[in-house]
C-alpha distance (Angstrom), angle and dihedral (degrees) to the residues before:
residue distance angle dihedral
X1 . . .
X2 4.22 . .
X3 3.10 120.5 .
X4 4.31 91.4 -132.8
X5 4.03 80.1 57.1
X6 3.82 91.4 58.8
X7 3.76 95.0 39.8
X8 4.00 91.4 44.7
X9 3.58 87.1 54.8
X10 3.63 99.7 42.5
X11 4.03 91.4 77.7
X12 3.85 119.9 87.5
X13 3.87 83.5 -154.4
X14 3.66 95.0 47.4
X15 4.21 92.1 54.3
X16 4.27 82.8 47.8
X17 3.95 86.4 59.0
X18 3.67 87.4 48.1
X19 3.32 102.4 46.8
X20 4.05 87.8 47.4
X21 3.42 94.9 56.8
X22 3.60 98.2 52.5
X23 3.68 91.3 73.6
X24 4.01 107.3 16.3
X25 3.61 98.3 174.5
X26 3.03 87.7 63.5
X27 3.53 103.7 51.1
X28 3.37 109.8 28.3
X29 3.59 131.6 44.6
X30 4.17 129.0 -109.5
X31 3.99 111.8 -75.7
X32 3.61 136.1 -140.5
X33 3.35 96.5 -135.7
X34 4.11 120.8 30.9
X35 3.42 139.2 25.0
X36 4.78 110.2 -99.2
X37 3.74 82.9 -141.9
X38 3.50 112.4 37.6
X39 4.05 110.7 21.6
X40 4.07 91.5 26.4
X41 3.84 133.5 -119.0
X42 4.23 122.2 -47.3
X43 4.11 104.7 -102.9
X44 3.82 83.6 -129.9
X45 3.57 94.7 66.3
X46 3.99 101.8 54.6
X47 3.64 85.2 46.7
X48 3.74 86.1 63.3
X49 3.26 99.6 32.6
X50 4.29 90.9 53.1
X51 3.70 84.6 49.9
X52 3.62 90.8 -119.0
X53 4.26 144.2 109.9
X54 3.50 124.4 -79.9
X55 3.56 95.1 -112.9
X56 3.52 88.9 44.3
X57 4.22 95.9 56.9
X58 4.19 77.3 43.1
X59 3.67 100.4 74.7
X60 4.09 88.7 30.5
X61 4.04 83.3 63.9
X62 3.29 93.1 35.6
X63 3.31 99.2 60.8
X64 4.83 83.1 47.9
X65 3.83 81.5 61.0
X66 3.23 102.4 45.2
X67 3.80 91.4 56.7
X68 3.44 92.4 42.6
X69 4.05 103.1 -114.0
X70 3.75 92.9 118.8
X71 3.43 134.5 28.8
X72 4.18 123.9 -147.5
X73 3.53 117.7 -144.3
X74 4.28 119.1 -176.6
X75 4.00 112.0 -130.2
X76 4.42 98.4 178.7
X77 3.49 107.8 -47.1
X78 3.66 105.2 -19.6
X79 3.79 139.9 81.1
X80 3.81 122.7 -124.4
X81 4.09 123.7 -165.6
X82 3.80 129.1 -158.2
X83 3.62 134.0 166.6
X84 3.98 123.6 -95.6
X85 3.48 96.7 -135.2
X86 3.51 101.7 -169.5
X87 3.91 97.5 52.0
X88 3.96 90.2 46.1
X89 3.99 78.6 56.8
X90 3.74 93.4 51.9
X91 3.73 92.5 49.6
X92 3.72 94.8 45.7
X93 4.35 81.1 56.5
X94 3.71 94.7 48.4
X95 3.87 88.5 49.7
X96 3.85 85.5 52.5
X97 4.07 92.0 38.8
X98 3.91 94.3 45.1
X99 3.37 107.3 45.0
């Protein structure tokens, strides 16, 4: 197992954002720009909804990418997350595998 796995999943607020963007329509309500489903959820709106700053939510999503259980993609100015399904699905296995 990674180490940025364990650390990603070491943060109560970091499992929310997870958890949220397994069902965004749900949780988050319609953008301007973007798609929930397809292009991801608007970095500004899981900073609100976590209750916390921008740069804040930042590192909290940094820290996703960086372990590879979300992916970022730029649409204009703003920065959308969505899950990466298949390597949340690999790390769910290695949990399994490994211990």
């Amino acid at each position: 197992m990674e180490v940025e796995v364990l650390k990603a999943l070491a943060s109560q607020r970091r499992l929310r954002i997870l958890e949220w963007l397994r069902d965004p329509v749900a949780h988050f309500p319609p953008q301007a720009d973007g798609d929930l489903e397809t292009d991801g959820v608007c970095g500004v709106l899981i900073a609100q909804k976590l209750g916390v700053s921008q740069p804040t939510a930042g590192e909290h999503l940094r820290v996703l990418v960086a372990a590879r259980l979300i992916e970022a993609k730029r649409i204009k100015q703003w920065v959308f997350y969505r899950r990466d399904e298949g390597r949340i699905r690999e790390v769910k296995q290695s949990f399994q595998r490994d211990w």
